[in-house]
N, C-alpha and C positions, 0 to 999 in steps of 0.2 A: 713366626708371626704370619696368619692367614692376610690376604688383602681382597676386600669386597669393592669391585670397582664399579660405579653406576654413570650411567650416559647419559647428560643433558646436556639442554642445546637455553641461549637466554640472550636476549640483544635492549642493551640501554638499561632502562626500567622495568622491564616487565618480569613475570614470573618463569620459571623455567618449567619442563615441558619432561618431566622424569617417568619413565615406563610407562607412558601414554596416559597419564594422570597430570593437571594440570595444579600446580600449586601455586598460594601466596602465599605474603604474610597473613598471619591471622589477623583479625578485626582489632585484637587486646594485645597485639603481638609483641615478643619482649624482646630487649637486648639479654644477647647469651652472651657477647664477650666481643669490644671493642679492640684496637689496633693502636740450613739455608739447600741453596737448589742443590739439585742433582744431575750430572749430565743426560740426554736423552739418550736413548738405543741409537747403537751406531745406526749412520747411513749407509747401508751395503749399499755399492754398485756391480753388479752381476754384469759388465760391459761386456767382455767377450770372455771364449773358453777360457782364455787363463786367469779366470775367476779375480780379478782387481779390484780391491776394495778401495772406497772413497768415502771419510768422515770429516765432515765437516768440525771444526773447532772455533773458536770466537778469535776472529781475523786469522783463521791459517785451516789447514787442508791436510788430512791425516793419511799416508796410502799405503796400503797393506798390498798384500799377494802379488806383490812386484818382483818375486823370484830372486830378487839381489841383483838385479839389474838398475841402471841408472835411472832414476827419476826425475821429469823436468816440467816446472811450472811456469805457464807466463801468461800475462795478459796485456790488452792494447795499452802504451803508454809507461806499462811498467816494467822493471828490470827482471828477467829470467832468472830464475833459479834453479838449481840443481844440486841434487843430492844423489849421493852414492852409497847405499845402505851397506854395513859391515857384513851382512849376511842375509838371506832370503826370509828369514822371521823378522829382523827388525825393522817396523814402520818407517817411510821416510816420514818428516813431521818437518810441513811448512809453517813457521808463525809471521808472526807482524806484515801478513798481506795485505793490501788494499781492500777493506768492505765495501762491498759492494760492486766489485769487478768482479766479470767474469772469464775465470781460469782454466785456458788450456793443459789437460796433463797429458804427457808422455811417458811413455815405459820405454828405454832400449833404443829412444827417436819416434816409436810409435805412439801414436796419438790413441788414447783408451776412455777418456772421458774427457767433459768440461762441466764448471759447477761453479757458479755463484758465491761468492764468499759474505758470510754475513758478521753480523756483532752479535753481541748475546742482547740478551730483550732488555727492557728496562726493569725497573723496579716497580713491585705495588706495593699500594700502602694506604690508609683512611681503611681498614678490613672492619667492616661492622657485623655479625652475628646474628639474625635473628631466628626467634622462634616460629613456627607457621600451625597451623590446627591439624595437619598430620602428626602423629605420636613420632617421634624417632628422626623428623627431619625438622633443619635449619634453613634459610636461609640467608645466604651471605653476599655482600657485595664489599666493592672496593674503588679506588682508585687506582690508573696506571699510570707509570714517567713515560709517554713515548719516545721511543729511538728510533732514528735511521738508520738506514741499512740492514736492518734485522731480517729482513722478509716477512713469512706470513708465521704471525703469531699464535697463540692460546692457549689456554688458563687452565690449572690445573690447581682445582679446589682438593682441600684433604683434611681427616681428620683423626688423628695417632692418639689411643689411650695412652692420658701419662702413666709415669713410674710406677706402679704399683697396683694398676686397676686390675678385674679378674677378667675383664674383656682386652684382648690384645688384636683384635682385627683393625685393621687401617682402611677405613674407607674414602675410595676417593672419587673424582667425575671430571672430566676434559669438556668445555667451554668452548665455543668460537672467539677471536679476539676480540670481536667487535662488543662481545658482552661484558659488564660491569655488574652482574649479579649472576648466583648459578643455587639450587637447589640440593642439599646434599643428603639423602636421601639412608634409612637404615642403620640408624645409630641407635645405641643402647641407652633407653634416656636413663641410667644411672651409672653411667659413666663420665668421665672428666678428659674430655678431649683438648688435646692441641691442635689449633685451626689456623692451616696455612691455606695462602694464595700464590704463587707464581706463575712469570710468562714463561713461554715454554717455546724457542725454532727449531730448526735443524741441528745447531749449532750448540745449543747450551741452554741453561733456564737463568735468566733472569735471577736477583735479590728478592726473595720472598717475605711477605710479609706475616706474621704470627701472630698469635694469642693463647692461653693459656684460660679456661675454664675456672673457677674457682665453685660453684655450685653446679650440679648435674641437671639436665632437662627437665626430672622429674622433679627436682625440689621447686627450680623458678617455674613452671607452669603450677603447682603444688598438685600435682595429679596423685601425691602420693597422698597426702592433705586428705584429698577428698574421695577416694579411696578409702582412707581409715576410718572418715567419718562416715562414710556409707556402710560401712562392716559394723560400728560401732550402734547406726541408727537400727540394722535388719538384726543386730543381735539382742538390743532395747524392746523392738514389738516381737520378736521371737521369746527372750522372757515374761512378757506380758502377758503373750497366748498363753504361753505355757500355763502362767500363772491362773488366770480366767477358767481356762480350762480342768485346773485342779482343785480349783472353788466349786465349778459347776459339778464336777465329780465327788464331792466331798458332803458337798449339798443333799443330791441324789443319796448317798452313802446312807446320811442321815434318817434322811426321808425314810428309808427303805427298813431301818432298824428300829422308829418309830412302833409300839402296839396298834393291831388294828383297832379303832374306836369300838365300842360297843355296842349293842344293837338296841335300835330305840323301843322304847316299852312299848309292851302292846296296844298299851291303854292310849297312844297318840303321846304325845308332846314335842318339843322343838328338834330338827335335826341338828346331829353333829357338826359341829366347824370346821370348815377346811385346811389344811394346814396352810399355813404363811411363809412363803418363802425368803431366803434373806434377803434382805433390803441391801441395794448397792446404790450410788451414786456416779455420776461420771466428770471429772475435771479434764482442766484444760491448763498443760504445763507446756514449757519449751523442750527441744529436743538436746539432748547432750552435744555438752559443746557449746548453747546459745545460752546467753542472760536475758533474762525477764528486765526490760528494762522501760517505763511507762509504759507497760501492757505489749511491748512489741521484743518477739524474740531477738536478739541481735550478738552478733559475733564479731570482731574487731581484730585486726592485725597487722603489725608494724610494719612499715616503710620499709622496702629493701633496695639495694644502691648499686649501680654497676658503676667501673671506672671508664673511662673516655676522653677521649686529646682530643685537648681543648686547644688551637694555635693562634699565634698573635703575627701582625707581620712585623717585620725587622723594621728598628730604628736606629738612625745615623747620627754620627755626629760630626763637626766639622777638626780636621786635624791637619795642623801646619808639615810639609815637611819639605827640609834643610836640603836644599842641592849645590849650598857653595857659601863664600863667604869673599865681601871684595875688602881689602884693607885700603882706606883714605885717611890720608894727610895734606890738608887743604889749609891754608891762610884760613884765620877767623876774620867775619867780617861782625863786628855787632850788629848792622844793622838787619842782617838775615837771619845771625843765631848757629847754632851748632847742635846736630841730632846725635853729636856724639860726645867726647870731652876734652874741651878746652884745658892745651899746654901752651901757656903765656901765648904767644901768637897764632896758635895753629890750632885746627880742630881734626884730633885725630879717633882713631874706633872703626872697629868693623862692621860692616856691613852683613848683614845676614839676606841671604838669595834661595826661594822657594818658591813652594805653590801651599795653596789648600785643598786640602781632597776630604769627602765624606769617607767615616771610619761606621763599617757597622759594630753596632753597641755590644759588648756581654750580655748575655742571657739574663733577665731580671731575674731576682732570688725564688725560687723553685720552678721554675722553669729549665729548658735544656734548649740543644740546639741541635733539629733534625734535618739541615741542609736546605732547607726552603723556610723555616720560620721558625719563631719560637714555640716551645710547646711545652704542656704539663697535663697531670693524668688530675681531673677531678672527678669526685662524687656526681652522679646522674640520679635522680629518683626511677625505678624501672616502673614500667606501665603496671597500670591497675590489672591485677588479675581475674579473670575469663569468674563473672558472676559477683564479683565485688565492685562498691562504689567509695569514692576518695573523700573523706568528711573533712580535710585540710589536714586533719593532724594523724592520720591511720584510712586502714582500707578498711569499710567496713559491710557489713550484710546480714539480711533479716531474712525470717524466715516463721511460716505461721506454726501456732500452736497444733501438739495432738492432743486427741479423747484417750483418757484412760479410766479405766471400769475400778472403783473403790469401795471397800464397804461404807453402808451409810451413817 
């Protein structure tokens, strides 16, 4: 499987900035498809001749070309570590360090690097899809979870034909972190992409967020639509010429097999009559494809619906809970009463000893729970398409009549 990788650069809202072309969304622009990692390329460190490698992992420090010599990590504050690798190929592998410290390593007592320890990035997620009026690109944004400690992050947009397509190229494009949209640029628009977003450090990538295409570019923009009906309309006045033009030839045929008239007497009298040629007429119909509908050509076509999470915030409820129990057996007095039950002189029963605390709720019935809210996948109407108007019930659109040459 080839990989077509493209470079843009996209900060907040704006559009990104792909091969020196500047892109958006389009004016009619559609949703393509609403809303795991891979580790990054080691970090070599080439520190000295004896070639000592340093890769960062999420909370720990990976060190290679240590010869099988002892390895020791430490930083201010924290406890030293040391490791003794079995032999000169096997990595030492420090985990559960402090993120965010920065750690001294040693080879053999010698000191070869120091390197920052980070977490893995957060999560994204809200991945929206859209269409832009360049053929073959989307534009996508999203949401990020930001983390500490991570260092400096960024986005790596992608897009993997599924299971079965004939295109298998992965196109993908790296983002700075501070962007929430990116331009993706060189897709087959009949193909059916899976469209991922992850953060990306030294250290690891981030929970990516996905989607799955169920219609290709070319069907939701209907470029293929109108396409067919341009083939359909140049091949309608292509048999029409043809047609005209084998009447006018046919005509002539005639004309030409026609006797010449006779010569008029000598003696004078009327001349000969011209021949008459055939009488045509010219109407005015719609073009295939349109209904004549009170005098105006028009074409109509149903609603099409993309899915999209919809979130709710969480609701509490209040719940008692039980941290003890006192047992009393106290004289009854009647005049005070008994919270508990009365045996001939005494008022005895437990005591029940808690608090109340808010419980968040279960998920209401089709709904789920994504860790910050509730949420469920509904129906969206997608935007009107690029020359059609929305009559409430269908997308619809007109279009004037042509002349065509008939006999009369």
């Amino acid at each position: 499987m080839k990989t077509k990788k493209a470079f843009a650069t996209a900060t907040g809202l704006t559009a990104a900035l792909l091969c020196g072309v500047m892109l958006a969304p389009a004016a009619n622009a559609q949703t393509v498809v609403v809303s795991n990692p891979t580790p990054p390329t080691v970090v070599a460190a080439d520190v000295q001749a004896d070639m000592v490698g340093i890769e960062l992992i999420p909370s720990g420090i990976v060190v290679t070309g240590h010869g099988g010599d002892t390895v020791q990590v430490s930083a201010k504050g924290q406890k030293t570590r040391t490791i003794t690798p079995k032999n000169a190929k096997t990595p030492a592998k420090f985990k559960k360090l402090k993120a965010g410290k920065t750690y001294s390593i040693k080879v053999d007592g010698t000191k070869v690097a120091s390197t920052r320890v980070l977490r893995a990035p957060g999560q994204t997620y809200n991945m929206v899809v859209r269409t832009t009026d360049e053929p073959g690109s989307v534009l996508m944004s999203w949401d990020y979870a930001t983390r500490s400690k991570t260092g400096d992050v960024h986005f790596t947009l992608a897009a993997t034909p599924v299971a079965g397509q004939t295109t298998t190229d992965v196109v993908s494009v790296d983002v700075p972190g501070t962007a929430r949209e990116g331009v993706l640029s060189g897709l087959d628009p009949h193909t059916l992409y899976k469209f991922t977003v992850e953060a990306v450090n030294d250290a690891a990538a981030g929970r990516a967020v996905d989607a799955v295409m169920t219609q290709s570019l070319a069907t939701i923009t209907g470029a293929d639509e109108a396409a067919q009906q341009a083939a359909a309309e140049a091949a309608r006045q292509a048999a029409e010429q043809a047609a005209a033009q084998k009447a006018e030839a046919d005509a002539a045929a005639r004309a030409a097999a026609r006797p010449a008239p006779a010569p008029a007497p000598s003696g004078g009298g009327s001349s000969p009559a011209k021949p008459v040629a055939p009488a045509t007429k010219t109407i005015w119909e719609c073009p295939t494809g349109f209904e004549d509908i009170s005098g105006v050509c028009t074409q109509t076509k149903a609603y099409t619906f993309s899915k999209q999470a919809e979130t709710s915030p969480y609701t509490y409820s209040p719940q008692f809970v039980e941290t003890g129990r006192v047992w009393h057996d106290d004289p009854f007095n009647p005049h005070n009463g008994c919270r508990y039950t009365v045996h001939g002189d005494r008022c005895k029963g437990w005591e029940i000893q808690g608090y109340t605390t808010q419980v968040k709720d279960t998920a209401p019935s089709g709904w789920s729970d994504n860790g910050s809210a509730y949420e469920r996948q509904v129906d969206v109407k997608d935007a009107t398409p690029a020359g059609w108007s929305d009559n409430g019930t269908a997308w619809v659109r007109t279009t004037a009549k042509v002349a065509r040459e008939v006999p009369a």
